[in-house]
N, C-alpha and C positions, 0 to 999 in steps of 0.2 A: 515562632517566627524566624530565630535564628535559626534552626534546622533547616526550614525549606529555602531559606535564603542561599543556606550549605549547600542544599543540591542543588537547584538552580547555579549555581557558581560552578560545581561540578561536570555538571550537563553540558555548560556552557564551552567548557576546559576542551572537553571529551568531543564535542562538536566544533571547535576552531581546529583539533588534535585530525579530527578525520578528514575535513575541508582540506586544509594543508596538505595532508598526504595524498589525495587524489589529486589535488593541483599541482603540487609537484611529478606525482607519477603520472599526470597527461602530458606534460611539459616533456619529461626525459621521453616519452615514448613519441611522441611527436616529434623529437629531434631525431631521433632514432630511424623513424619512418620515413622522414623526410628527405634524410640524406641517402636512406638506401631504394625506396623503388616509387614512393608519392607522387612523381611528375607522371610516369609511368601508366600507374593505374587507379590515380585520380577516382573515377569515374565508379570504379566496380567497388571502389573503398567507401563513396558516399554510399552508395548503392545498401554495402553490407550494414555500415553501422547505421543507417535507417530500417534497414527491415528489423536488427536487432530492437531496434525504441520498438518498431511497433509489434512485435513479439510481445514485449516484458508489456505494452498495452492492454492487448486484449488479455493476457496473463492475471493482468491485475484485474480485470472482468469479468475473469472467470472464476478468480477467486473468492469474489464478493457474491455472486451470483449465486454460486453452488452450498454459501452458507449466508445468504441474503434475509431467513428470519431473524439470526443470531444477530443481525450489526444494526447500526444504526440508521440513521436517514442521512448521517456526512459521507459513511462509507456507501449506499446506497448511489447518492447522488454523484459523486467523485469516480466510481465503478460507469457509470455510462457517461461520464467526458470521456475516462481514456479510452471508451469503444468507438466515440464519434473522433479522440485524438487520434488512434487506432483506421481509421479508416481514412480519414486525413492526410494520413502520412501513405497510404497507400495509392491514392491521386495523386501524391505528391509524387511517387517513386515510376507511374503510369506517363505522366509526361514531361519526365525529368530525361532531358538527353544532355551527354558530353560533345555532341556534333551541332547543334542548334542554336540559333540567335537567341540574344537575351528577350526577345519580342517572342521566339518562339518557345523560352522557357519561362514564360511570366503566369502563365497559368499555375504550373507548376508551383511555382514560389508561392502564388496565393493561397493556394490549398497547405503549405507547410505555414505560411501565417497565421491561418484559419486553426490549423489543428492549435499554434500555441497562444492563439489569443481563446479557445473555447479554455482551456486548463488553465488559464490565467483568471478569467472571469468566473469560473465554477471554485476557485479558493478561494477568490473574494470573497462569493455568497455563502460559503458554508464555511471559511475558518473567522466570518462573521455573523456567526448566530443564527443567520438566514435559516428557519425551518421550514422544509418541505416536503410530508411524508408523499412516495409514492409507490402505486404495486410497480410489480418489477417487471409484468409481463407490458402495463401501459407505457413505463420508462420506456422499455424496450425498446419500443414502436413508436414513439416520439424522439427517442435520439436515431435509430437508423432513419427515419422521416426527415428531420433535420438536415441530417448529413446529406442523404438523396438530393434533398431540393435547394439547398446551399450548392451544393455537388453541380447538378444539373442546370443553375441559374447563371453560377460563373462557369461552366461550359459555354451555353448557349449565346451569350453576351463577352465573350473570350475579350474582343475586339475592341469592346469601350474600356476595357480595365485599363487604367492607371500603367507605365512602365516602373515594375521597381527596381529593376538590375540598367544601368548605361555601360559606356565604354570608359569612365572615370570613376566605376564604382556605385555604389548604391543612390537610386537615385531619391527628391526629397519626401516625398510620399512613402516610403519605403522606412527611411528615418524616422519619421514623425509615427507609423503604425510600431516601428521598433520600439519609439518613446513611449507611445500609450502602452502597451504589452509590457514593457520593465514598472513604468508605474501600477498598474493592477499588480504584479508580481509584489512590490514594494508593499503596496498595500495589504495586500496579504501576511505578508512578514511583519506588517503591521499590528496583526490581528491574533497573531499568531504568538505575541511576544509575551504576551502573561499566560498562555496555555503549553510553556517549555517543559514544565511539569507532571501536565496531565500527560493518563493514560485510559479514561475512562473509554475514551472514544475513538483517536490514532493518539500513535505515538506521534506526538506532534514536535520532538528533538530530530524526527529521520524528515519529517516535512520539510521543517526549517532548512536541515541542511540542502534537501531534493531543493528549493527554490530559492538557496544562494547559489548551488552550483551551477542552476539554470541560469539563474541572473548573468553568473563570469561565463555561460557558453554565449550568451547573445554578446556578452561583449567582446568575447574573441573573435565569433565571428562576424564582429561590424569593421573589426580592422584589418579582414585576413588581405586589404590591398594592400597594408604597410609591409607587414612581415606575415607573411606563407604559414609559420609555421602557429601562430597563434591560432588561424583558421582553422587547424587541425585538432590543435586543444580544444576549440568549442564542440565540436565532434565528439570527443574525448570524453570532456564532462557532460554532456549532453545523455552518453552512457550512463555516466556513474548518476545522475539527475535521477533515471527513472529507474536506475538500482535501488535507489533511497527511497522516492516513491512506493514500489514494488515494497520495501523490506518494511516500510511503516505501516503499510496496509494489511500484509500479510500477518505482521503482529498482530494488529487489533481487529481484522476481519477474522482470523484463524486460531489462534493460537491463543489471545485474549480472554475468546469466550470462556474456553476450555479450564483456563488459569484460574477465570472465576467460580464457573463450578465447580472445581476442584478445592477452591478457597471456602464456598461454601459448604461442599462438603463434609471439611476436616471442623469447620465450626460445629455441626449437625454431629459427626461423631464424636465432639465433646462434650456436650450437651446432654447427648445419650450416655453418657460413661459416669457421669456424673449423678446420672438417676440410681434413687436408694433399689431397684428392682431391674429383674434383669428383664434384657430385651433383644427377642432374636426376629431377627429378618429374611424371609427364604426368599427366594428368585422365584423364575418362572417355573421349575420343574420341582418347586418343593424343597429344594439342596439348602445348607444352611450358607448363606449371604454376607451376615452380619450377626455376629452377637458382642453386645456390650461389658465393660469392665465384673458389673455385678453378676451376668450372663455366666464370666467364663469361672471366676469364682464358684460358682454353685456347680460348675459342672466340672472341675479339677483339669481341665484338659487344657492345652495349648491351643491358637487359634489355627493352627497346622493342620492338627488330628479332628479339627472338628469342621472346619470351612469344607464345604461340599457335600458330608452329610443328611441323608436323606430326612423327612422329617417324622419317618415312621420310625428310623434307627433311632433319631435323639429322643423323643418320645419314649421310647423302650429305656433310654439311655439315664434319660430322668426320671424312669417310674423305678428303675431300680438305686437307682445315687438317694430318692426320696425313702425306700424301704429300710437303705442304709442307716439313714441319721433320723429318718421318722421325722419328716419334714412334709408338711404338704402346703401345696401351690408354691411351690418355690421361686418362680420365674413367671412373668409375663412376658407375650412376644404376641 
């Protein structure tokens, strides 16, 4: 109990330690950008740090995809939000203009609401227990379905939407969908707080921190009327958000599996080494694979001179080591 109480305390250290340092290094660079060319090129700067989010998006969909037996049903289900976050952000970037009324960028804004209230509500469900196994090819085709006809509904209906940008700032509709979206977020982090630990499933230490830093981008950017440059921090972290994203997934979608088998494995070869007989393993072509502690004993040789080995040479190799000492059956394999 003391122990995991230790890392949890650690985790914790190590995650206020990273938080910090990206908020400070959005901060300096914000100030940085601000004073030299921001007023300027506004416009092509939102531009890039959103195609970036939606990069490391479909990035992270592609990751889970291409080893989608290997992961779970959280990594499955989290993998097709950021395809439909992912496409979201690309309607968003479609009728995003720097020349146009807030009336005529309100579509726009809806479609970037839409991408972070689907990621808000897809943590809820899955860093809450929520199980839902699904194939990958019916996911598939029910999040682009989704996206489409969400897509195509606030298109068609442009007109009746709500205004959420005025000329004194965000207007209260706008607020109130802000507040719902920090609260699902909240909740999450919620859910999230006894699972700082694990690793079975994401690393759920780079979550947390991905949906604090999101938390401080919505709220830089609900004050960017106050001070300019905060709005550029939410920008900023907004990045580093879906770095963290990206970097937890990539653990436990990729790299994870692999840990495991590998952890399994090294159990498996002591198990073997342990056995009073020996034990050799060939591959596909016959070549020697694997032989265990009692294996390399009986045969005097290094695992150097013997790994690759055909299994007519070892064969040969053992009937003469057995002529030697007048041993027979000496090995199983």
């Amino acid at each position: 109990m003391m122990d995991l109480k230790r890392k949890e305390t650690q985790i914790l250290r190590s995650m206020l330690k990273q938080i910090s340092v990206f908020l400070l290094g959005a901060f300096l660079l914000a100030q940085l950008v601000t004073s030299l060319f921001l007023s300027q090129y506004f416009f092509q700067f939102h531009v890039g740090i959103e195609l970036i989010c939606i990069f490391i998006s479909f990035l992270i969909f592609v990751l889970v995809w291409y080893t989608y037996e290997k992961n779970t049903y959280v990594e499955h289900n989290i993998c097709f939000c950021f395809l439909m976050v992912g496409f979201f952000g690309i309607l968003h970037l479609l009728f995003y203009s720097s020349e146009l009324s807030f009336k005529q960028n309100n579509l726009s804004t809806w479609y970037w609401l839409l991408g972070r209230f689907s990621l808000a509500l897809t943590l809820v469900l899955f860093t809450g227990d929520f199980k839902f196994k699904i194939n990958k090819y019916i996911g598939l085709f029910f999040s682009l379905f989704t996206v489409s006809f969400v897509a195509l509904v606030f298109y068609h209906y442009y007109d009746l939407l709500p205004i959420l940008y005025i000329n004194e700032g965000a207007s209260r509709i706008k607020i109130l969908i802000d507040c719902m979206i920090i609260v699902l977020f909240l909740l999450s982090l919620h859910n999230l707080r006894l699972k700082i630990t694990q690793k079975d499933v994401l690393v759920y230490s780079f979550i947390i921190i991905a949906v604090v830093l999101n938390l401080l981008s919505m709220l830089f950017h609900s004050i960017n009327s106050v001070i300019p440059v905060y709005h550029l921090m939410g920008h900023f972290l907004k990045v580093a958000c879906y770095f963290f994203f990206m970097k937890g997934i990539f653990v436990s979608a990729v790299k994870y599996p692999y840990q495991k088998i590998e952890k399994q494995s090294k159990t498996l070869i002591q198990i073997l080494d342990e056995l009073p007989l020996g034990v050799v393993i060939y591959d596909q072509n016959l070549r020697l694979f694997f032989a265990n502690r009692k294996a390399l004993d009986l045969l005097t040789d290094s695992k150097k001179d013997l790994f690759g080995m055909h299994q007519h040479e070892l064969v040969q190799k053992l009937g003469r080591i057995c002529q030697r000492r007048n041993i027979f059956d000496p090995i199983a394999g």
